[in-house]
C-alpha positions in Angstrom: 13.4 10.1 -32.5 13.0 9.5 -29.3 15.2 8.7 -25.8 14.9 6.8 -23.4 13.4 7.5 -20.1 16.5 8.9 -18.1 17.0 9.6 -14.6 19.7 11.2 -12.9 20.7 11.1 -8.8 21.8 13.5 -6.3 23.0 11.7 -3.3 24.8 12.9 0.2 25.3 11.3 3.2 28.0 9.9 6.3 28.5 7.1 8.8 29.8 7.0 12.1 31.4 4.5 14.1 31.9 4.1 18.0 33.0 2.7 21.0 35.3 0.6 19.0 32.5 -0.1 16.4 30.1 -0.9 19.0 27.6 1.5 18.0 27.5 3.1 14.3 25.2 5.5 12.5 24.5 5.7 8.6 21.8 8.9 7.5 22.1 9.7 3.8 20.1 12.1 1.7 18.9 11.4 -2.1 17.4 13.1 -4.8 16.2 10.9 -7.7 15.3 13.5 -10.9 12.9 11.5 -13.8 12.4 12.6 -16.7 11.8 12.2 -20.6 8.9 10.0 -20.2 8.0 8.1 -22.8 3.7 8.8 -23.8 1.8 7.2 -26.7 0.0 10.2 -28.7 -2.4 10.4 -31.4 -1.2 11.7 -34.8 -3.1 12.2 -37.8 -4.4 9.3 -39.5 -3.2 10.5 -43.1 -0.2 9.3 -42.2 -1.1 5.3 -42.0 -1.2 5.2 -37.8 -2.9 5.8 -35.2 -0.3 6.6 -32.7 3.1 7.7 -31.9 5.1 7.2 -28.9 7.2 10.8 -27.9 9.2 12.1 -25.0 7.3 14.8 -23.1 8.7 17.6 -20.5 7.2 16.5 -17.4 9.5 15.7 -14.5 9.1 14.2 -11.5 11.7 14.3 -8.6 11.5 11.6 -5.9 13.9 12.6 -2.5 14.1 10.7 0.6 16.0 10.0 3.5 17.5 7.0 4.9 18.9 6.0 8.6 20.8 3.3 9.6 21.9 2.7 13.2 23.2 -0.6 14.8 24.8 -0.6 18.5 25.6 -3.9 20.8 24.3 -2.9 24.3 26.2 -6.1 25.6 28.8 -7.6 25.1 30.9 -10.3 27.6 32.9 -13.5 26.6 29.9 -15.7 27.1 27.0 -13.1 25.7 26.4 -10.4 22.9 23.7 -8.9 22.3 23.3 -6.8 18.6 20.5 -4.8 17.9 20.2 -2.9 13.8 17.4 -0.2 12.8 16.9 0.6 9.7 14.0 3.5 8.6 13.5 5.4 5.5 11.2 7.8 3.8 10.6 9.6 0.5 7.9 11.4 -1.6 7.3 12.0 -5.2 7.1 15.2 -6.6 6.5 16.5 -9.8 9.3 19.3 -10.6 8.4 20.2 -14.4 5.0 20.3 -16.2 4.3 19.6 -19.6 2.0 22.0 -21.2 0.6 19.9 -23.2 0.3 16.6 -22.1 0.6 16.9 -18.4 -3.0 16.2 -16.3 -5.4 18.7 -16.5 -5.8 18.2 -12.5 -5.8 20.7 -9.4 -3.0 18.4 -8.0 -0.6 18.4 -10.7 1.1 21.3 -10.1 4.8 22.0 -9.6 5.7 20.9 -6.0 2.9 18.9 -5.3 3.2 14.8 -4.9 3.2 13.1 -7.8 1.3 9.4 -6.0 -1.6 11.1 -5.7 -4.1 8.2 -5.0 -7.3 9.4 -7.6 -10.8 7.9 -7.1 -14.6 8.9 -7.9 -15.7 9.4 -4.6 -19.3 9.3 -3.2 -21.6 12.1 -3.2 -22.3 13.5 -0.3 -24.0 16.3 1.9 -22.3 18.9 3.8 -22.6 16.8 6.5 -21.0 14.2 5.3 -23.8 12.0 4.6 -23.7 9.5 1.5 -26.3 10.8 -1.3 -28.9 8.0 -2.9 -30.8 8.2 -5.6 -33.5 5.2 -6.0 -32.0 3.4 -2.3 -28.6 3.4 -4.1 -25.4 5.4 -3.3 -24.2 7.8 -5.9 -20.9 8.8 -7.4 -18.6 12.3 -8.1 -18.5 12.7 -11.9 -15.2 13.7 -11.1 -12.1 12.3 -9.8 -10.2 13.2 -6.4 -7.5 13.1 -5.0 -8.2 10.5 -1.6 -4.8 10.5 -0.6 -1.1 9.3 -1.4 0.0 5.6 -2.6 3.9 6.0 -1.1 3.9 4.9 2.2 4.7 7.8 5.0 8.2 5.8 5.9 9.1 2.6 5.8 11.2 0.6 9.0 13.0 -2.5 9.3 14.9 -3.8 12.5 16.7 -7.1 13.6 18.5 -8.4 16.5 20.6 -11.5 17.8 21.1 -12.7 21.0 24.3 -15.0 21.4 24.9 -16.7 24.7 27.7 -19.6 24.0 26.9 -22.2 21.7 23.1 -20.8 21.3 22.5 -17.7 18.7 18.5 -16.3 18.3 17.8 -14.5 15.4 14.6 -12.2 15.0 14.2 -9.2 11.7 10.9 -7.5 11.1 9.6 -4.9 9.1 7.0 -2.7 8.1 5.3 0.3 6.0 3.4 2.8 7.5 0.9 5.0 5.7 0.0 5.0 2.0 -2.8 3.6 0.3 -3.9 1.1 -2.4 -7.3 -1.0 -3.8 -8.2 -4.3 -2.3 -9.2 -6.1 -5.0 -9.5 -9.4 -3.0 -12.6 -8.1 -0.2 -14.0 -5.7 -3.3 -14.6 -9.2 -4.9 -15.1 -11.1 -1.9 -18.2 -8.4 -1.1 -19.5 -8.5 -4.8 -19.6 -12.3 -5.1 -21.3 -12.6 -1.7 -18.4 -14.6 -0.3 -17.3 -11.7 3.0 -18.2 -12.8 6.0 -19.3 -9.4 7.0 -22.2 -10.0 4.6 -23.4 -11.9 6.3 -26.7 -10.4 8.2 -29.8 -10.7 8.2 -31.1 -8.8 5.1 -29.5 -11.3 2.8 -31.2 -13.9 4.2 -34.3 -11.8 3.3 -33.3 -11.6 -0.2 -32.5 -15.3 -0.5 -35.8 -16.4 1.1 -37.9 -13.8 -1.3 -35.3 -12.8 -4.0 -35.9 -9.7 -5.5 -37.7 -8.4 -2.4 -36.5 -4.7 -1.5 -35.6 -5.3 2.2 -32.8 -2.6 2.9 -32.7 0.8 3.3 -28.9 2.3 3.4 -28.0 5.0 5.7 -27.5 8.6 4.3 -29.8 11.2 2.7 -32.0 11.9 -0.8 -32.6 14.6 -3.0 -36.1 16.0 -2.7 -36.0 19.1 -4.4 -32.8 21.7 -5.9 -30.4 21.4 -8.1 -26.2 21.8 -8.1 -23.7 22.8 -10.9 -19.8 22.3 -11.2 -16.9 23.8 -12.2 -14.7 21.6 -14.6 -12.5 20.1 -11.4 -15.8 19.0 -9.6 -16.1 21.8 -7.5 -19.4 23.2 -6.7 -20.6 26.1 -7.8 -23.9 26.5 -6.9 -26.1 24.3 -4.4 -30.0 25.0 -4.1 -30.6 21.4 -3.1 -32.5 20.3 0.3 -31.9 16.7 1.6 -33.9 14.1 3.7 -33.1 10.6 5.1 -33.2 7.9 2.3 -36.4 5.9 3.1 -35.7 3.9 -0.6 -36.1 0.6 -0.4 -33.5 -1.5 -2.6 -32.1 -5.5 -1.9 -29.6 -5.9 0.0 -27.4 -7.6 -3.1 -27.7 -4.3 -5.2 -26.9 -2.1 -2.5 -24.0 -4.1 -1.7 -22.7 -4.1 -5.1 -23.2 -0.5 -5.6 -22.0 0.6 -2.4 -18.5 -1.6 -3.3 -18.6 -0.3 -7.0 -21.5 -0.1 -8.8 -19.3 -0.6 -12.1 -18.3 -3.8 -13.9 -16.3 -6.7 -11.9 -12.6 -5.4 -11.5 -13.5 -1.8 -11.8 -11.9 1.4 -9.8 -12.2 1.1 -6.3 -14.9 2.8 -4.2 -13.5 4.6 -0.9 -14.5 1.8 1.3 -11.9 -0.6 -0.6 -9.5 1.5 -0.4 -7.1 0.5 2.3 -4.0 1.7 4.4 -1.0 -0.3 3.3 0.4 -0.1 7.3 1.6 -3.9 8.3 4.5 -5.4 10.3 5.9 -8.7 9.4 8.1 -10.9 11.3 10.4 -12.0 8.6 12.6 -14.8 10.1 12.9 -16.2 13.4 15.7 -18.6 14.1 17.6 -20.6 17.0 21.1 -22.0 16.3 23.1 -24.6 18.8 26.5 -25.1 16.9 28.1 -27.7 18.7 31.1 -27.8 20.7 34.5 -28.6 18.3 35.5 -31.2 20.7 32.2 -33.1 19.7 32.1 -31.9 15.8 35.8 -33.2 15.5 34.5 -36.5 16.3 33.1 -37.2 13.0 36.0 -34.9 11.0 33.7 -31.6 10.9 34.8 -28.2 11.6 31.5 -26.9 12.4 28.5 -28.5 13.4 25.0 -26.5 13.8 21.2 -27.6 14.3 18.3 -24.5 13.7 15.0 -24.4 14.2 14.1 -21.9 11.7 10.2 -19.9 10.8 9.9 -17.9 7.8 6.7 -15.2 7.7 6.1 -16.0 11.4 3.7 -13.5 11.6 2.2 -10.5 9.5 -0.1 -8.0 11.0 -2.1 -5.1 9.0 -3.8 -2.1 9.6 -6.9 -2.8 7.5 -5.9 -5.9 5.5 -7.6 -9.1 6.6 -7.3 -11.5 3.7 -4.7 -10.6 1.8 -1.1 -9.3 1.9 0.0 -5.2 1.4 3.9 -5.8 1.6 4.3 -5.0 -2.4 2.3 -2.0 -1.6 -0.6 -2.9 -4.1 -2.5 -5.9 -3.7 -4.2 -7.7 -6.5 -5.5 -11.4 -4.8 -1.8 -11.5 -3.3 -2.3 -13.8 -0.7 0.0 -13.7 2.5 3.3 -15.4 2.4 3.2 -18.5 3.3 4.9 -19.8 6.8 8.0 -21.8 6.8 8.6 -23.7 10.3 12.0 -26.2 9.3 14.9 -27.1 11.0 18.4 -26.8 9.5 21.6 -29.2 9.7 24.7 -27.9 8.7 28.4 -29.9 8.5 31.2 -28.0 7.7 34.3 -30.6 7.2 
């Protein structure tokens, strides 16, 4: 009884060439519609399963935009010079709401993004400040919304430079914006292993283990109370703070203040990181040797490269570990490829 989960697209765009295809400019529009999503559901056990999958109403509509331009500034008998720019961006929304089984959240609503990126956060003050109870951070009973997982746009470019018998190749790319979990520095931080951790409270706690040497920054309870509506939003606040003057080791605090849950838990805010990068892809220089030399030894074409592969990767937050995918789960950078190439065409 049920379908299968069906899209449909809406797509509308044009390209232009000029200067005798010296310069030419692609920009198309899509509109991606989702729907008849498949949902597991509980049915009564009378009938001999727990279970059921079904098709529910929700939609979600992704649209983006995509632009790509290429021109060759230069170009003589002995040198060409070609440059291509590619950049992209889109957003998921949802466009229909089940009644029944859609989230019960203040985000869900028709029109608003669908990647919302949903974490407990820590309580805090209205200041800001982080609030402990015993020297260790606390968290929301209730999930937020801490921002979007699709990345604000997305940009690729390349160029090569030809003079003669020598080409150079260079393509890069990146994401900008959007967020994921770091599971690799969450675990490095929990096991002890970041170098960060390193200071001088741990070597308190290794010397004396068990001794309460650190006191994190933020603020305690000391008298009040507060109350919530069923999102998490408050209600009523009677509570007055102070600093946190708790005590607590250094390991604990750490491990709390990274998750205080179980080893490859949900993410606290601080391991939640920016997805922004740039990666040089492939770098390349080409000699193709002259015909009258490749003719020699019965070849048509002749060509040495030098060639690197994942030159070089740079990230906005990421350290250790690799966002291209856009989620990162121990995904270590790609590795470097430095070769050279010989090619014989006969």
């Amino acid at each position: 009884d049920v379908k299968p989960e069906t899209s449909n697209t809406f797509e509308v765009g044009s390209a232009i060439n000029l200067y005798k295809n010296r310069a030419s400019l692609d920009i198309a529009y899509y509109s991606k519609r989702m729907f008849d999503f498949l949902r597991s559901t509980g049915i009564s056990p009378a009938s001999g399963y727990s279970s059921n999958y079904i098709n529910i109403d929700e939609e979600i509509t992704r649209r983006g935009i995509e632009i790509t331009a290429a021109v060759t500034p230069v170009k003589t008998s002995d040198f060409r010079w070609d440059i291509e720019l590619n950049w992209s961006k889109y957003a998921r929304y949802y466009t229909k709401l089940d009644s029944l089984y859609s989230a019960d959240r203040l985000w869900v609503k028709v029109g608003e993004r669908a990647d919302a990126y949903v974490l407990r956060d820590y309580l805090k003050d209205s200041q800001g400040n982080i609030i402990h109870n015993n020297g260790l951070p606390l968290y929301s009973s209730y999930d937020s919304r801490y921002g979007f997982s699709d990345p604000d746009w997305i940009w690729g470019a390349g160029t090569q430079l030809k003079y003669k018998n020598v080409v150079f190749n260079i393509s890069m790319d990146g994401r900008v914006g959007g967020l994921t979990q770091t599971t690799t520095e969450m675990y490095m931080w929990r096991s002890g292993s970041h170098p960060n951790s390193v200071v001088p409270e741990r070597f308190l706690d290794a010397k004396t283990p068990g001794s309460r040497n650190y006191i994190g920054d933020g603020v305690k309870v000391v008298s009040g109370t507060v109350t919530y509506d069923t999102y998490g939003n408050i209600t009523s606040d009677t509570r007055q703070f102070a600093p946190n003057d708790a005590a607590v080791t250094y390991k604990s605090y750490i491990e709390n203040l990274h998750k205080g849950t179980a080893w490859g838990g949900a993410a606290s805010p601080l391991d939640v990181y920016s997805t922004t990068f740039l990666k040089i892809r492939e770098m390349s220089l080409t000699y193709f040797v002259p015909s009258a030399l490749s003719s020699k030894i019965g070849a048509r074409d002749v060509s040495i490269s030098a060639v690197g592969q994942n030159v070089f990767l740079w990230a906005k937050d990421f350290k250790y570990s690799d966002p291209d995918g856009g989620t990162e789960n121990f995904a270590d950078p790609s590795q470097r490829y430095i070769g050279f190439n010989l090619k014989l065409v006969f």
